[in-house]
C-alpha positions as CSV (number, residue, x, y, z in Angstrom):
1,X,93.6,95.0,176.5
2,X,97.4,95.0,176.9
3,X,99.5,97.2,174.4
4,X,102.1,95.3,172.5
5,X,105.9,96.0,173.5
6,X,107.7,98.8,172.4
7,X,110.0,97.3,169.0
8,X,113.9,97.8,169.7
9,X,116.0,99.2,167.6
10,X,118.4,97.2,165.8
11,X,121.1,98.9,167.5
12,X,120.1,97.7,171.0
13,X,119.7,94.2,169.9
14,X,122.7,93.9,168.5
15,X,123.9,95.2,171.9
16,X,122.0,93.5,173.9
17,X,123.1,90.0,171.5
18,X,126.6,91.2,172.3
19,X,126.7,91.6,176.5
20,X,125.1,88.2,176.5
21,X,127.7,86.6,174.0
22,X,130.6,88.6,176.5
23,X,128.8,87.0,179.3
24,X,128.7,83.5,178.4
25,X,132.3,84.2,177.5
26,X,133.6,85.4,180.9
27,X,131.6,82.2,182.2
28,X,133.4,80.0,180.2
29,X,137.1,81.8,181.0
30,X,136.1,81.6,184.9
31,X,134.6,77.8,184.6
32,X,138.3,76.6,182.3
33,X,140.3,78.3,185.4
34,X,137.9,76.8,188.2
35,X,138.3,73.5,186.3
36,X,142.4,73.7,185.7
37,X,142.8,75.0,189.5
38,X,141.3,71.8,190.6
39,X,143.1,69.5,188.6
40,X,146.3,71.0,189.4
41,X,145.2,70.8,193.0
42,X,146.6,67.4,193.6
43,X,150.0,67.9,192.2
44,X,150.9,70.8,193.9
45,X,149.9,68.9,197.1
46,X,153.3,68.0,198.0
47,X,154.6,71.4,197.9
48,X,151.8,73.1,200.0
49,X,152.9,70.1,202.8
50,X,157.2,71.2,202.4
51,X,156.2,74.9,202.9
52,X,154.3,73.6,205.7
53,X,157.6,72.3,207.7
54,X,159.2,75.4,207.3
């Protein structure tokens, strides 16, 4: 018969709550500058081709 799991402390749910919240955070920071890098990709275009003559 398998033992229930051990209860966690409040303490380490209330971290664990928090790492994920900090995680889905980052995620969102990196996915708004992934997503602003591209559309700024094609703007910049013209000056990636004069640095190119140079």
């Amino acid at each position: 018969m398998p033992t229930p799991a051990p209860r966690r402390s409040p303490a380490s749910r209330a971290l664990a709550r928090a790492g994920a919240v900090a995680g889905a955070l980052a995620m969102g920071i990196l996915l708004a500058a992934l997503a602003l890098g591209l559309a700024l990709d094609g703007p910049f275009a013209a000056f990636d081709a004069h640095d190119e003559t140079r």
